[in-house]
C-alpha positions as semicolon CSV with decimal commas, in nm:
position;residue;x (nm);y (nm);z (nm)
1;X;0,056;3,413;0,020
2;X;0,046;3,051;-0,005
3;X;0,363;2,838;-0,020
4;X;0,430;2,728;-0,394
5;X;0,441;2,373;-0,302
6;X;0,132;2,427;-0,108
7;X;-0,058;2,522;-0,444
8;X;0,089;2,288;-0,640
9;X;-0,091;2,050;-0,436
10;X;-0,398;2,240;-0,425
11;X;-0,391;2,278;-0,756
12;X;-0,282;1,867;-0,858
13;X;-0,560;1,741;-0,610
14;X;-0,850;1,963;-0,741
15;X;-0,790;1,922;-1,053
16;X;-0,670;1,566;-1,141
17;X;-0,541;1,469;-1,513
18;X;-0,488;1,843;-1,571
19;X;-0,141;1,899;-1,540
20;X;0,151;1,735;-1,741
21;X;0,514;1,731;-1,579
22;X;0,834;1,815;-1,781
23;X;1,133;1,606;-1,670
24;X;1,473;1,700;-1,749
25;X;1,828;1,536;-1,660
26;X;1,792;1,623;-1,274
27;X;1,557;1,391;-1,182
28;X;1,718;1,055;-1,321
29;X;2,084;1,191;-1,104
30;X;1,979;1,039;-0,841
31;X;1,965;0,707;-0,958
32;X;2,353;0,722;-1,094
33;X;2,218;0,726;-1,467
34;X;2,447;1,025;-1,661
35;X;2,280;1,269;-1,812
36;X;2,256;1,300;-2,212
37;X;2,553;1,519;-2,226
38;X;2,743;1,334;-1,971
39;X;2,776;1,045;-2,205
40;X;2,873;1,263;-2,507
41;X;3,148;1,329;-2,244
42;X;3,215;1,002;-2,189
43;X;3,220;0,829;-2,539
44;X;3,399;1,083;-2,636
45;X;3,694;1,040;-2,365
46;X;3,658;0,675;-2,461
47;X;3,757;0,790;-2,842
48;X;4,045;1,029;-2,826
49;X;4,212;0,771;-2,554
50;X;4,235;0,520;-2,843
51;X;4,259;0,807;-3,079
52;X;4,621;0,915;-2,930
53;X;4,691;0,656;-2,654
54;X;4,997;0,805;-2,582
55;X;4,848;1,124;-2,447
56;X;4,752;1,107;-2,097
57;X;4,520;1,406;-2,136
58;X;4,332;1,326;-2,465
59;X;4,034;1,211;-2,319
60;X;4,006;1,464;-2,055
61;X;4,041;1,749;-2,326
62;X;3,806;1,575;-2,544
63;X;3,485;1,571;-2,268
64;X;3,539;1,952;-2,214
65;X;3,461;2,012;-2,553
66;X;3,350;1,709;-2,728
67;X;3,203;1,901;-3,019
68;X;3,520;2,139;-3,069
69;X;3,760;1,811;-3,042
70;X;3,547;1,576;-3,304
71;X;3,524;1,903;-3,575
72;X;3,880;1,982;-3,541
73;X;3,999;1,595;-3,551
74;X;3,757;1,459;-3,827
75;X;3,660;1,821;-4,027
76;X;3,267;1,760;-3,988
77;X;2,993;1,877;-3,709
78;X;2,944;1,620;-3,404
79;X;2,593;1,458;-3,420
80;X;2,460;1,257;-3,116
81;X;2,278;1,005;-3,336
82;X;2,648;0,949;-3,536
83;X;2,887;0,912;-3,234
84;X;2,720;0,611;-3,089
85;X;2,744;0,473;-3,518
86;X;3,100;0,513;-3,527
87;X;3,211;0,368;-3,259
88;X;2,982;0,059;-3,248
89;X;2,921;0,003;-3,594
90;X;2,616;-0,272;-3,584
91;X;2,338;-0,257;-3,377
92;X;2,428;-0,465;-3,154
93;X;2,685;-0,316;-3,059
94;X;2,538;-0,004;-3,020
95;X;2,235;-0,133;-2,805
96;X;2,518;-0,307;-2,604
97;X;2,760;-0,011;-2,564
98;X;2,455;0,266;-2,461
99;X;2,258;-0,026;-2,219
100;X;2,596;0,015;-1,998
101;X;2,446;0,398;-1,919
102;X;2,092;0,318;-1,864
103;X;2,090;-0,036;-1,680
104;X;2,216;-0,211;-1,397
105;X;2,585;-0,419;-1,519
106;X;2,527;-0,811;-1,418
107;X;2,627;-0,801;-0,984
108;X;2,569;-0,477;-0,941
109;X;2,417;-0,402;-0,617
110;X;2,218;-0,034;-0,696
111;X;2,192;0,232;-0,883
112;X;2,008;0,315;-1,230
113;X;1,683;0,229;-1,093
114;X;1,390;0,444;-1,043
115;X;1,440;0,740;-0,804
116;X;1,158;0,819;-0,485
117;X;1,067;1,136;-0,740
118;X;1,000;0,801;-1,060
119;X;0,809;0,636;-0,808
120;X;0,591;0,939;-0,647
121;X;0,537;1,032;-0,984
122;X;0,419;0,667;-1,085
123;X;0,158;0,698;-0,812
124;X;0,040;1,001;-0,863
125;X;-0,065;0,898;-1,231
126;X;-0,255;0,558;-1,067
127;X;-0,480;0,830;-0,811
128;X;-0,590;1,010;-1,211
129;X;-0,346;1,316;-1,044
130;X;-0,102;1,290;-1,384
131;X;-0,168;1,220;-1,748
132;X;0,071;1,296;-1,987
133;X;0,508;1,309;-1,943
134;X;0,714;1,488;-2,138
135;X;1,064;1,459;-2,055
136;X;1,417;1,482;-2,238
137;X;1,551;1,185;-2,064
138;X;1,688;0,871;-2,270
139;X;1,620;0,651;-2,001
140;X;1,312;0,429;-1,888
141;X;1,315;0,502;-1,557
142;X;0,975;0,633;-1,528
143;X;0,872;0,363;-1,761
144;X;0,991;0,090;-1,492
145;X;0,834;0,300;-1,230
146;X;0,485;0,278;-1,379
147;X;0,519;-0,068;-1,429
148;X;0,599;-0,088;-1,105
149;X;0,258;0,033;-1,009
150;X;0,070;-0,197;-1,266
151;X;0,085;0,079;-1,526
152;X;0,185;-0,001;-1,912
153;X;0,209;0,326;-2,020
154;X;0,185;0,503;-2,398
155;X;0,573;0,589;-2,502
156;X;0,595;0,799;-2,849
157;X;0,890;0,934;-2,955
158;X;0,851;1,110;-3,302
159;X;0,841;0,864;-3,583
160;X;0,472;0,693;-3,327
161;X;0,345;1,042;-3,300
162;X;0,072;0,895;-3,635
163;X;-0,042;0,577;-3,461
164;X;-0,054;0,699;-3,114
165;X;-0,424;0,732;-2,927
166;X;-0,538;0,996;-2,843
167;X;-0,390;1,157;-2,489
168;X;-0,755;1,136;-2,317
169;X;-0,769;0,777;-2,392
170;X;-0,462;0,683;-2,265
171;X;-0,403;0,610;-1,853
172;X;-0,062;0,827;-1,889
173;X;0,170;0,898;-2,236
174;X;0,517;0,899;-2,190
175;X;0,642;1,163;-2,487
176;X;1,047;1,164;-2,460
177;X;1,100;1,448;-2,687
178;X;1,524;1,347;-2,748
179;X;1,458;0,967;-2,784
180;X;1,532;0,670;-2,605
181;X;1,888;0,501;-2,544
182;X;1,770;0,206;-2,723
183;X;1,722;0,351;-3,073
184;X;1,990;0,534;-3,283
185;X;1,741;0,915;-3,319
186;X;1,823;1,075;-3,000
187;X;1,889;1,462;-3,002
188;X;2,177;1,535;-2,760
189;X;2,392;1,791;-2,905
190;X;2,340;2,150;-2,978
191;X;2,235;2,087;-3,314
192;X;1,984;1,869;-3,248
193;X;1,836;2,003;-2,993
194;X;1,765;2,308;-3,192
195;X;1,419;2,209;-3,432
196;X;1,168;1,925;-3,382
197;X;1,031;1,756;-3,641
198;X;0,683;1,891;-3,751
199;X;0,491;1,600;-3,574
200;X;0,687;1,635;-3,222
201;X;0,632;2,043;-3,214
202;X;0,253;1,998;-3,312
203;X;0,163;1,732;-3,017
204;X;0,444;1,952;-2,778
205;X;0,210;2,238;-2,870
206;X;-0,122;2,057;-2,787
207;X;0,049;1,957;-2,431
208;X;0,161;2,313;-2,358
209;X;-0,138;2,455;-2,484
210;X;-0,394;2,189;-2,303
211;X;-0,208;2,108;-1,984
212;X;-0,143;2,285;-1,676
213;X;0,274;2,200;-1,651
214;X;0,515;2,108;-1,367
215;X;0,880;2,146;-1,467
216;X;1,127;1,956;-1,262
217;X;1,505;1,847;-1,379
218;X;1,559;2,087;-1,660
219;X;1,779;2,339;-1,689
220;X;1,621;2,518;-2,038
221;X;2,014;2,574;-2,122
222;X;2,035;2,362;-2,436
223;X;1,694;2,229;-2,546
224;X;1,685;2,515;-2,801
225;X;1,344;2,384;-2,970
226;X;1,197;2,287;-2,626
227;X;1,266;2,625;-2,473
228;X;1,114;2,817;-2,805
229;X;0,768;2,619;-2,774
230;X;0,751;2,657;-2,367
231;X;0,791;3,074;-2,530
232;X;0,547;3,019;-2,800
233;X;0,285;2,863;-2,552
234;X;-0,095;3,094;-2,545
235;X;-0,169;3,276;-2,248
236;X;-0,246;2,923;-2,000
237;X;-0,526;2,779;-1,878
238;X;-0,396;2,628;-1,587
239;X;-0,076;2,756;-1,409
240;X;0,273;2,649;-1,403
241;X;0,506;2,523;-1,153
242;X;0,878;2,501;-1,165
243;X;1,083;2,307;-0,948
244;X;1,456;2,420;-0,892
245;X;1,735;2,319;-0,722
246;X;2,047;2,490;-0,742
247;X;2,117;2,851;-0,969
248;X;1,831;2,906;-1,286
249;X;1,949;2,928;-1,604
250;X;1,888;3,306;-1,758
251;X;1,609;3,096;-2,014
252;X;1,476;2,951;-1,727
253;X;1,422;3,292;-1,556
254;X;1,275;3,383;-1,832
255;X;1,051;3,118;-1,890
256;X;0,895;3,197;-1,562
257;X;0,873;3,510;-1,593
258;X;0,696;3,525;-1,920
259;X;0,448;3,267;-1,782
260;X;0,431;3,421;-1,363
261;X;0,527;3,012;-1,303
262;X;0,508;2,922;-0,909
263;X;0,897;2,867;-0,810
264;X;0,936;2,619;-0,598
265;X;1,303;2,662;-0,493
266;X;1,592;2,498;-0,330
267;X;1,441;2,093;-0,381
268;X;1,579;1,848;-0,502
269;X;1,348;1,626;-0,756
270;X;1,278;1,389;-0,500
271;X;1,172;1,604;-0,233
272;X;0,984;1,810;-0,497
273;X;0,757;1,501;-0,605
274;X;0,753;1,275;-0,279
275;X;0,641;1,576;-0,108
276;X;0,345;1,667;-0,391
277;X;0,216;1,291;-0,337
278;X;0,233;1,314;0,042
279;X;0,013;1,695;0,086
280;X;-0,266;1,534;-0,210
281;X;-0,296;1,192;-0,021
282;X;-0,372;1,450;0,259
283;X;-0,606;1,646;0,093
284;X;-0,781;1,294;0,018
285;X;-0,813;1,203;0,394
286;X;-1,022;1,522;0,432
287;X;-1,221;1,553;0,136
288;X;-1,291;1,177;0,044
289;X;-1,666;1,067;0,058
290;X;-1,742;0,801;0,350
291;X;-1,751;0,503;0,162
292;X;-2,014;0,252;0,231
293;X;-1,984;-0,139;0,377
294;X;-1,976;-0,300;0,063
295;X;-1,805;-0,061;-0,144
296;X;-1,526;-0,111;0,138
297;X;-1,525;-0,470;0,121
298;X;-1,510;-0,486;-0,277
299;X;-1,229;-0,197;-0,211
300;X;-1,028;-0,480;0,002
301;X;-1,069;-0,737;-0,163
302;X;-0,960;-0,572;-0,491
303;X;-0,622;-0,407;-0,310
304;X;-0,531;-0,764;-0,138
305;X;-0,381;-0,939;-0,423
306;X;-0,228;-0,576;-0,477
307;X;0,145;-0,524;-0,321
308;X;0,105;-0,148;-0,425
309;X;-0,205;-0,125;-0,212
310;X;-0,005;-0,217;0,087
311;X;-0,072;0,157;0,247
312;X;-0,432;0,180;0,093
313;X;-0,530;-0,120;0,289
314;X;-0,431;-0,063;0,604
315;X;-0,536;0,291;0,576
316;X;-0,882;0,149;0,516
317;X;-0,871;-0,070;0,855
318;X;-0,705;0,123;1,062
319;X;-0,981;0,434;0,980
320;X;-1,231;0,217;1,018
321;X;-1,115;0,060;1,362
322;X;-1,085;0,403;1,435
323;X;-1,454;0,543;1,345
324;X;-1,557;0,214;1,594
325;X;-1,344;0,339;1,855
326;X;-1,492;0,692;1,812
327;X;-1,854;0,582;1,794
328;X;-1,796;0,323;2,092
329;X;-1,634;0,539;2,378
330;X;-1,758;0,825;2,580
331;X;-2,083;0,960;2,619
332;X;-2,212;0,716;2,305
333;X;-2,149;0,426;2,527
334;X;-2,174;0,497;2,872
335;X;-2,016;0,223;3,115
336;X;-2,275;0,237;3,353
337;X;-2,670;0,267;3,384
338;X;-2,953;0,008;3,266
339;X;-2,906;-0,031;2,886
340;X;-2,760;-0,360;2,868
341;X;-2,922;-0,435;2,581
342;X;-2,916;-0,125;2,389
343;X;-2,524;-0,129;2,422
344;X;-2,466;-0,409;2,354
345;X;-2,689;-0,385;2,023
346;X;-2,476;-0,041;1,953
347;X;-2,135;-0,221;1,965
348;X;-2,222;-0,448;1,736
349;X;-2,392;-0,181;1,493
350;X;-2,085;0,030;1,556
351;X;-1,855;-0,254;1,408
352;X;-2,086;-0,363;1,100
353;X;-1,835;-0,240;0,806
354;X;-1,529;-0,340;1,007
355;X;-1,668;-0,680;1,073
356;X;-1,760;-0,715;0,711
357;X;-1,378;-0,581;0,601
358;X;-1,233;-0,857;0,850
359;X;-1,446;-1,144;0,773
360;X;-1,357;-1,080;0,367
361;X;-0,985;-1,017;0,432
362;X;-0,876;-1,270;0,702
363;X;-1,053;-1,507;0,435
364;X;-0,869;-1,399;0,086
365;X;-0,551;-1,330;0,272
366;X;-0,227;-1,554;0,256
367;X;-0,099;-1,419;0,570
368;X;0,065;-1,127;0,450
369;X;-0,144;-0,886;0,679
370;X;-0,160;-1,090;0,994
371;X;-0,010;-0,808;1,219
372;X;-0,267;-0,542;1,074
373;X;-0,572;-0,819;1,192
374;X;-0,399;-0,816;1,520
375;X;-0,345;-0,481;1,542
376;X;-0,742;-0,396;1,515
377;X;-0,843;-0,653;1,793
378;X;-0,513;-0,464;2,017
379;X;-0,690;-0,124;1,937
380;X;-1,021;-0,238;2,029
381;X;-0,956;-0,409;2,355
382;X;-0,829;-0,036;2,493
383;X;-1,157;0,071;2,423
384;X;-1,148;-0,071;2,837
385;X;-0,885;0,069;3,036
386;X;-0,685;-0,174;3,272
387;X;-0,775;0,020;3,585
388;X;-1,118;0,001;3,467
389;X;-1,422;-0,100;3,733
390;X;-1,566;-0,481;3,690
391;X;-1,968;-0,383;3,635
392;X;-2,133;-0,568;3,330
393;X;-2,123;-0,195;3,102
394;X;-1,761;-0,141;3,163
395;X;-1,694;-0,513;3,050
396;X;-1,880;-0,497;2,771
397;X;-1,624;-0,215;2,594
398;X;-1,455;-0,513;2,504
399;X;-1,732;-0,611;2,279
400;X;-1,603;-0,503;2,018
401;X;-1,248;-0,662;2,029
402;X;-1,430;-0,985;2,116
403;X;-1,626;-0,953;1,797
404;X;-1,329;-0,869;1,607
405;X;-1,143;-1,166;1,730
406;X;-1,415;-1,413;1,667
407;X;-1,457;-1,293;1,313
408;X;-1,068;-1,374;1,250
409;X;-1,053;-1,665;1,385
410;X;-1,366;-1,781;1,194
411;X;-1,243;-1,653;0,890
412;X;-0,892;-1,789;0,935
413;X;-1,098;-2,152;1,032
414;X;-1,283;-2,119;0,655
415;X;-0,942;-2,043;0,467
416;X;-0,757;-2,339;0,591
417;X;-0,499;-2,076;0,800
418;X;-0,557;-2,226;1,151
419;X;-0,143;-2,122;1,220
420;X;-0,295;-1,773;1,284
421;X;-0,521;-1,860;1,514
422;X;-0,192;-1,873;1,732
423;X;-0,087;-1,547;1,751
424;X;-0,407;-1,416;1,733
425;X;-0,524;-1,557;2,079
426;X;-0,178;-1,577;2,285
427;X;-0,067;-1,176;2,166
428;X;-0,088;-0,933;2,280
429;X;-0,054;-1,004;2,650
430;X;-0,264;-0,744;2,903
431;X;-0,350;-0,666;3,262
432;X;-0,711;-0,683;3,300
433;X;-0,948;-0,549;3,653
434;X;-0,893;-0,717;3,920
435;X;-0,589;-1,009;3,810
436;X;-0,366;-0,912;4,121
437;X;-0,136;-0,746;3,799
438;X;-0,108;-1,091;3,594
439;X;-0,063;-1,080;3,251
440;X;-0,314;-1,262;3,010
441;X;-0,346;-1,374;2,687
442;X;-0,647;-1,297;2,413
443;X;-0,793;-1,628;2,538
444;X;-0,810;-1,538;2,849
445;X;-0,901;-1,197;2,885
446;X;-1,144;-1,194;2,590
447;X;-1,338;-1,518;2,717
448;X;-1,690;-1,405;2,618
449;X;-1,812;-1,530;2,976
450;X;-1,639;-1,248;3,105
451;X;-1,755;-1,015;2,848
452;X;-2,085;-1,058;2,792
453;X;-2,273;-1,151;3,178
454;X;-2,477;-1,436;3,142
455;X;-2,811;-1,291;3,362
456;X;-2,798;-0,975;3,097
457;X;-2,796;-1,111;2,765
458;X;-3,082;-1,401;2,900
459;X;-3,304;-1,139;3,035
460;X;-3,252;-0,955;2,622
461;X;-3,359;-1,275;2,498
462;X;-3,666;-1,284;2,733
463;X;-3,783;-0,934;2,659
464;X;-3,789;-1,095;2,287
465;X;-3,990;-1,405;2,366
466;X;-3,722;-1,621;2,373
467;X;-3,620;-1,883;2,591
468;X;-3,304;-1,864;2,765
469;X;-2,975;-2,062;2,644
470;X;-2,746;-2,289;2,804
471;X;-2,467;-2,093;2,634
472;X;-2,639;-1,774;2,559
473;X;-2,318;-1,622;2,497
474;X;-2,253;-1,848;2,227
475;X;-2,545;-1,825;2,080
476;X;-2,549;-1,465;2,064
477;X;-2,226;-1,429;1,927
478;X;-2,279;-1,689;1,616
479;X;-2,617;-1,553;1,563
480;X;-2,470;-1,202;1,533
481;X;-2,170;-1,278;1,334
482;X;-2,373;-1,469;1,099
483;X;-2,423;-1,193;0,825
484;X;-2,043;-1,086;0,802
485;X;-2,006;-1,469;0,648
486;X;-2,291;-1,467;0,404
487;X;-2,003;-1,351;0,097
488;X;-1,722;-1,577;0,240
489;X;-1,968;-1,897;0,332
490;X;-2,296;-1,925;0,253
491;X;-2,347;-2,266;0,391
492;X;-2,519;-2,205;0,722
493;X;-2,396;-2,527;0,844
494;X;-2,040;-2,462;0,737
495;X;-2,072;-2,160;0,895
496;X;-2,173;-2,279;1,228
497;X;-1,931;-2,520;1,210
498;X;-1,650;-2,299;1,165
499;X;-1,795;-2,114;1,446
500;X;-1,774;-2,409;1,696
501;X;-1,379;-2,535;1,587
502;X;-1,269;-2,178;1,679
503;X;-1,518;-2,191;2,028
504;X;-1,294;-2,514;2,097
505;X;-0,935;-2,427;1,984
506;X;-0,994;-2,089;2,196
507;X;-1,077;-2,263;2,467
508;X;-0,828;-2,507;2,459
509;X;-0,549;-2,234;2,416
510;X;-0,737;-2,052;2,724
511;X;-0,642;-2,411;2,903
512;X;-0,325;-2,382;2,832
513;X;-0,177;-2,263;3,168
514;X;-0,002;-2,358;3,462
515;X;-0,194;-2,100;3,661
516;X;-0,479;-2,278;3,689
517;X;-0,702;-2,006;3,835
518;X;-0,662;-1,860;3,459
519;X;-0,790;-2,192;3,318
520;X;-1,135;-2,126;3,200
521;X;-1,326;-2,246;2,921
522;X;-1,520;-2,026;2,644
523;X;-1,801;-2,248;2,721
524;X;-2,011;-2,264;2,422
525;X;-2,273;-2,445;2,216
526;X;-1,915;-2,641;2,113
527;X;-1,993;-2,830;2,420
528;X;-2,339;-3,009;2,360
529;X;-2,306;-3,353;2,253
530;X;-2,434;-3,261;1,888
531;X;-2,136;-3,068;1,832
532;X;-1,864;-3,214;2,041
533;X;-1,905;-3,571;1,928
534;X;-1,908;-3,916;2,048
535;X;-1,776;-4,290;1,947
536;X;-1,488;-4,147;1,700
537;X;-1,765;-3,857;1,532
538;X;-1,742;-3,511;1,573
539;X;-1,537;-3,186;1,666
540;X;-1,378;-3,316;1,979
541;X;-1,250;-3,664;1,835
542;X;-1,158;-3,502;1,503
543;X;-0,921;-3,265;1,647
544;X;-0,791;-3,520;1,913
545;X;-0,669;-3,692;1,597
546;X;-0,475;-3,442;1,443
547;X;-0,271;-3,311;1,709
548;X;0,067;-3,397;1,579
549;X;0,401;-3,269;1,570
550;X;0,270;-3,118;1,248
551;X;-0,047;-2,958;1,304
552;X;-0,083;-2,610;1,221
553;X;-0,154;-2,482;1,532
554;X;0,186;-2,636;1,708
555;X;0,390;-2,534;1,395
556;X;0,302;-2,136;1,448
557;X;0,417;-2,169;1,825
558;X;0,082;-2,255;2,022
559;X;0,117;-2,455;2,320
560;X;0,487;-2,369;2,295
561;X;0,556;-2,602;1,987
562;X;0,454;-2,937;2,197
563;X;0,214;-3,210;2,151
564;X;0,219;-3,284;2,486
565;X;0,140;-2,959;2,582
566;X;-0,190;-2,940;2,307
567;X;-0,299;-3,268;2,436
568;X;-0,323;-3,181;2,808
569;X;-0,509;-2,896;2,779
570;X;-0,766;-3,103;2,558
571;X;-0,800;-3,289;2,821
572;X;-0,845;-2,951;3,116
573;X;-1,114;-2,879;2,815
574;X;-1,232;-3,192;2,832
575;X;-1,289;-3,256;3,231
576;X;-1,417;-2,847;3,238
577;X;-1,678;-3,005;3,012
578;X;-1,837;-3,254;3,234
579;X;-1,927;-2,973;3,451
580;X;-2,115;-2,841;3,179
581;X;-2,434;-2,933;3,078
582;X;-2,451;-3,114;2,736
583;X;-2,806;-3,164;2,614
């Protein structure tokens, strides 16, 4: 038979909005807020201590039996709503004397905040998995936990039951069934917790009767009206699950008996519910629908500005990355034999979406997910091992991760973030074929020179017609990377232009080296005279100008921080470029 958890997630993931969950007291103890009762107790300690000072024991003999103590002292039944009346008598006072249960005193460091169980459960409502909350809490923890998620949701307590909407039409409903701490109609004691109004049993009904239900935090001991509708509820249309931790109260064995409920015994509330959310984001991975490019991209660029999306996002790039890696290794891409041109074609087909996801993200993010950009063009360069051979096939696996990098940089170029370009081309260091065991830097082991062999990708533009570049792997590259940019800059010329700056700043970072066998160039189109510039115009006198102690670049630690450093290997670029031809 399956595990009760097990089907509570079957059951939560195929059928999402179905089932309501019925917090109790348990799953707010966490988070240092008493329980209802407990502050009964504890006002009522508070009042026979100034009711007979002198006795040392007054208030501990009042909390064992607050009800007992207030009848015999005062000659009248204890009521909930009354206690916190008499002994703040405006309602001020009162909102100031119950706040001291529910929220945080000024300088203090934790507690009464929203438990891992709040928060799980605040999730599951954004996926569609939850709808509706009943619970018998006074507190707004789960309130605060929605919000935390970018939820407002629906709270009715009896007297909003008329001007509520409807449950479908609401994201989630909170309905506390005793109240909340911040109005003077809560139902705490025995009394109270024995009828509902008409309104509140009706709607309680309609849940019950409507809504598969997952129990979690109540005990069924004293919630006399609660325990008579969970009796009262039809023969269900969806099942129920009760989550216990610790020994079930004789109604609560009851309860699930009457209604064969799923036990799910020996959790606490936050194991019950972080647990849930973690075996349906599971069943998602398996069951979700491949998503196409553009959906992705929207997908990502909606979750950015999103700190709750944190996990979605890089779940998105790192399954992606990973689909490239599967697509581009083994049998698919074989590092030998004579299809130069159709692998090199399949690489880039293979990264089209993740291209497309890097281009739009590098360019709408503020930095907040550099390391997951860097982690994608780390992945991809494994695609070639470091003891791999040197032939042109076996090279080209890192394709890919020189695709990757370009879009990045490009990207990071077109936002105005140029600091990343630092990190992004001196980390992570690796040992590539044939460097006598020397460590390099992106800009040196992803040169496209090395990459991409010169003879190959000429002899792909002759079998097209074309003529043969000067910097055919420059060409190449900004050709193919062109569509990724058509969202992010439409301007061809911007484009290309972008394209060139990050040619040169790679290059010059590739420069920057005291082993000078390591110095090399990503010789480019960046070097003809069009591009690079002359008499005070153009890329290579425009960036002379702004290295400065305060350029970008310097600031995020390239060329260790030093202008000297960024203006010597301009000028390593700078002689390697009158070797070049310019034309």
């Amino acid at each position: 038979m399956l595990d009760a958890r097990m089907s509570l997630a079957l059951n939560v993931h195929t059928c999402p909005g179905v089932y309501a969950v019925l917090l109790g007291a348990g799953i707010s103890m966490a988070s240092g807020v008493k329980t209802g009762w407990g502050i009964v107790q504890d006002l009522m300690s508070k009042v026979a201590t100034v009711h007979d000072p002198d006795s040392p024991d007054a208030g501990a003999a009042a909390a064992a039996d607050p009800e007992g103590w207030w009848e015999k002292k005062f000659g009248e039944p204890l009521g909930y709503s009354r206690l916190p009346a008499e002994t703040a008598p405006t309602p001020a006072a009162r909102q100031a004397v119950l706040a001291g249960y529910f929220e945080p005193a000024d300088g203090e460091d934790s507690g009464k905040e929203p438990t891992a169980a709040h928060r799980a459960i605040a999730r599951l409502v954004k996926r569609g998995s939850i709808r509706v909350i009943l619970t018998t809490n006074f507190d707004r923890l789960m309130e605060r936990a929605l919000e935390g998620v970018g939820i407002s949701p629906q709270v009715v307590r009896d007297h909003q039951i008329d001007a509520m909407k409807p449950l479908a039409h609401s994201q989630v409903t909170i309905i506390k069934l005793h109240g909340d701490y911040a109005d003077l109609e809560q139902r705490n004691t025995v009394d109270e917790l024995g009828a509902y109004p008409e309104a509140q049993q009706q709607l309680l009904q309609r849940v019950l009767d409507d809504y598969g239900l997952i129990v979690c935090g109540w005990s069924a001991d004293w919630d006399k009206a609660l325990v008579r509708a969970v009796e009262g509820t039809r023969s269900r249309l969806y099942p129920m699950f009760w989550g216990q931790f610790g020994r079930m109260s004789e109604s609560a064995k009851r309860l699930t008996t009457q209604h064969s409920a799923a036990v799910i015994d020996g959790v606490t509330a936050d194991e019950m519910f972080t647990d849930l959310e973690r075996r349906v984001e599971a069943l998602d991975r398996i069951t979700v629908t491949p998503i196409t490019r553009d959906t992705a991209v929207a997908q990502l660029k909606r979750f950015l500005p999103d700190p709750v999306r944190r996990i979605e996002i890089h779940d998105l790039i790192d399954q992606t990355v990973s689909q490239v890696i599967d697509n581009s290794s083994g049998k698919r891409r074989p590092p030998t034999g004579p299809v130069f041109a159709e692998s090199i074609r399949g690489y880039r087909a293979d990264c089209d979406s993740l291209l497309h996801l890097l281009a739009n993200g590098v360019f709408h993010d503020d930095g907040t997910y550099n390391a997951l950009w860097q982690r994608v063009a780390e992945r991809l360069n494994r695609l070639r091992g470091s003891d791999a051979g040197y032939q042109d096939l076996e090279r080209l696996r890192q394709y890919p991760a020189l695709l990757a990098t370009f879009t990045m940089g490009i990207a990071a170029i077109l936002s105005r973030r140029e600091e990343f370009l630092a990190p992004l081309l001196t980390q992570p260091t690796w040992v590539p074929p044939i460097s006598n065991g020397q460590r390099q830097t992106p800009a040196m082991y992803l040169n496209p020179l090395d990459i991409i062999n010169s003879d190959s990708i000429n002899e792909v533009y002759r079998f097209h017609g074309n003529m043969p570049h000067h910097y055919p792997q420059s060409h190449w590259i900004c050709e193919e990377l062109r569509e990724p940019f058509q969202l992010v800059e439409p301007d061809d010329d911007a484009y290309r232009a972008a394209f060139h700056r990050f040619e040169f700043l790679a290059s010059m970072i590739a420069m920057d080296t005291e082993r000078r066998f390591f110095a090399r160039p990503w010789t480019g189109e960046f070097f003809l005279e069009s591009v690079w510039g002359h008499d005070g115009v153009g890329l290579a006198p425009d960036i002379t100008r702004e290295i400065n102690a305060s350029w970008p670049l310097l600031q995020a630690g390239a060329f260790g921080g030093e202008v000297e450093r960024a203006e010597k290997a301009l000028e390593a670029l700078t002689s390697a470029r009158s070797q070049r031809p310019r034309g």
